[in-house]
Phi, psi and omega in degrees: 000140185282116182218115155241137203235132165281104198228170177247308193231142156269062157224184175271354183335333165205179206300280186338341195255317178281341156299308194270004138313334190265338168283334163321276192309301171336296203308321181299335187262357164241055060152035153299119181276149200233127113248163209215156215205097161235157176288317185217110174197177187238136155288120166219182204273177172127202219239007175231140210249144192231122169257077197293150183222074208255164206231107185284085182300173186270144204210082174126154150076180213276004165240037175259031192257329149306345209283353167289298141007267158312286181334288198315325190272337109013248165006286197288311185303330173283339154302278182323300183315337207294095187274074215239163176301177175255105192298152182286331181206155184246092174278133216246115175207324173250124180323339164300354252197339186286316186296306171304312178264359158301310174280356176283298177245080199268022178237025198225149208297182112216159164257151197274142195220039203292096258236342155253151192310290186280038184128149146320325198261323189292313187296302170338293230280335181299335156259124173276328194250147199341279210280340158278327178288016228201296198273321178274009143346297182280305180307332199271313197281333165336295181262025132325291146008266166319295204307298183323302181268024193246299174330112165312337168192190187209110170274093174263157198269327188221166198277334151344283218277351166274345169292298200299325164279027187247320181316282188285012268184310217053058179250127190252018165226105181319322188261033142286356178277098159300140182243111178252089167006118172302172176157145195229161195266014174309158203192125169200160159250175183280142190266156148289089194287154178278115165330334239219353167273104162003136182281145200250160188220139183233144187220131172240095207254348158079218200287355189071008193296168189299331214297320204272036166040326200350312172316315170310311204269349183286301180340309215302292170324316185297315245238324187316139197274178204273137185097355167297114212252130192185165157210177201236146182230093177270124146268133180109153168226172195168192217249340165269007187273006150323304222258007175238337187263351192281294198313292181320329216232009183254014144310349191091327200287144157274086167266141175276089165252133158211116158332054210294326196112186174259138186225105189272356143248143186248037157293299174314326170291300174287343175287339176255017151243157186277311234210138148224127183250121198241093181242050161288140171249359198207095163222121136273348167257281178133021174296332190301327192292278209307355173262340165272246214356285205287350145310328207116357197230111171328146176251148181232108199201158203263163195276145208259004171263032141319042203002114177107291170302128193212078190237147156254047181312265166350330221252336200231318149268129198242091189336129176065008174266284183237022155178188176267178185208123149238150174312317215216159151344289217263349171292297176322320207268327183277355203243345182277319194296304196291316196281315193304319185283352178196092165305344199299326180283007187279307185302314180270352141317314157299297164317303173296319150310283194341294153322277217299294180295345164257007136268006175267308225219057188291081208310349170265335174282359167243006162251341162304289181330280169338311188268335166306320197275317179320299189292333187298310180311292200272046158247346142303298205273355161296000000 
């Protein structure tokens, strides 16, 4: 079978680029031919044929209130230009790209694959001022849309994030949606924690924007009473973590909060912490949980049948086993509280995370999955 993938980078530069190299490759060594349509990527030799496309944005000046827009219509013109086969199928994920190669080749399947939960909220956050942030909105949930009703299906890892995107969307039919299992190609072992160490809590904040609560789990640690032994381990950066670091420090107090930066293995982290603390309201494939499971670390997370929150928290931790579930707010700030005052349940929550994510969430049994849906589509479509 023929698989071509609509991508924006083949790297690890970000979770999205290092997911879809690494599915790239699986499909390939299970002798599938792979080509791929990216904004940034190097054509090199090998068994999968690449095709750079790359896309200028508008920077600046009185029409950079267009550039999505503008992108989109780029986008479709570097596809078209593009001399390339007619793939038996298409996994899709980045949006300059669909529409133009949807009309290239309009008898041949694809699936809508969108790497961000949202979007229109992924585009929002990227404009600042009123009337650019408003149009390219419109434009990004238009062609969401589009995808969605266009798409032989649109594949999502948990039922969380296809409710949400049919709530926003006003969309009522469930069965343009494929539900495929998460899963990651992480290999770990459960680390051992020291009874006799401060429980260490780690938060993997991405790009920092508000959805990933960072402000909850900083909230939490601060309000911990004095003499409490703990320490907070932040992965990520972004244009707020001033306004988070300004928040840790402004008691006055010598806290162990520490600031790492953006980091593209998060290995070293899950080998020195106990907790992953999950105050996110927007993850859809739930991969960041399922690779702290199989690292060893229960996970702590607000419940994704929160009214707002569209996590596959639920979906994936099995409460009181291999992490927590809160409700609430102010449930998440009490469950920080319940571990730093009694650590005990963490070690054995972890092992049992470990077990459950490396057979729930098997990285082969989630490229098995890819490919049943794959195959089905295009044998409909013969």
């Amino acid at each position: 079978m023929h698989i071509r993938f609509l991508t924006a980078r083949l790297d690890g530069a970000t979770g999205a680029g290092a997911y879809d190299g690494r599915l790239i490759e699986a499909l390939a060594a299970r002798g599938h031919r792979i080509s791929v349509i990216a904004r940034t990527a190097k054509r090199e030799d090998g068994p999968v044929e690449v095709f750079p496309a790359p896309v200028a944005s508008l920077s600046g000046g009185a029409l950079w209130k267009f550039d999505l827009p503008v992108s989109l219509s780029r986008g479709r013109r570097a596809v078209r230009r593009l001399s390339c086969p007619a793939p038996d199928i298409t996994i899709a994920s980045e949006h300059l790209f669909m529409r133009g190669h949807a009309a290239k080749f309009r008898r041949r399947p694809w699936v809508y694959f969108p790497h961000a939960f949202s979007y229109p909220e992924e585009v929002g956050r990227s404009t600042v001022p009123k009337l650019h942030h408003r149009l390219s909105m419109r434009a990004a949930r238009g062609l969401q849309r589009w995808a969605v009703t266009h798409a032989d299906t649109t594949v999502r890892f948990c039922r969380s994030s296809m409710e949400g995107i049919m709530e926003q969307l006003s969309l009522e039919d469930m069965g343009q949606f494929t539900l495929a299992t998460a899963g990651t190609w992480v290999e770990a072992k459960p680390r051992q924690r020291d009874p006799s160490a401060p429980l260490r809590l780690l938060v993997i904040a991405g790009g920092m924007h508000p959805d990933k609560r960072l402000d909850l789990a900083i909230r939490a640690v601060l309000a911990l009473p004095a003499g409490a032994r703990w320490e907070l381990h932040v992965v990520g950066d972004g244009d707020d973590r001033t306004v988070y670091e300004t928040q840790a420090a402004d008691d006055g107090r010598i806290l162990p909060i520490q600031f790492h930066g953006a980091w593209e293995d998060l290995t070293p982290f899950y080998a020195r912490c106990d907790v992953l603390l999950f105050p996110s309201r927007l993850d859809h494939m739930g991969l960041l949980l399922i690779d702290a499971m199989k690292h060893g670390l229960p996970v702590l997370a607000l419940d994704s049948r929160i009214k707002g929150v569209h996590t596959a928290s639920n979906e994936i931790i099995d409460n009181g086993e291999t992490g927590w579930l809160a409700g609430s707010d102010e449930a998440f700030v009490a469950g920080v509280h319940r571990l730093v005052a009694d650590p005990a349940p963490v070690a054995p929550a972890g092992a049992r995370a470990h077990l459950v994510a490396s057979q729930r969430f098997a990285w082969a049994r989630h490229v098995d999955r890819w490919e049943e849906v794959l195959s089905e589509i295009v044998a409909r479509s013969r």
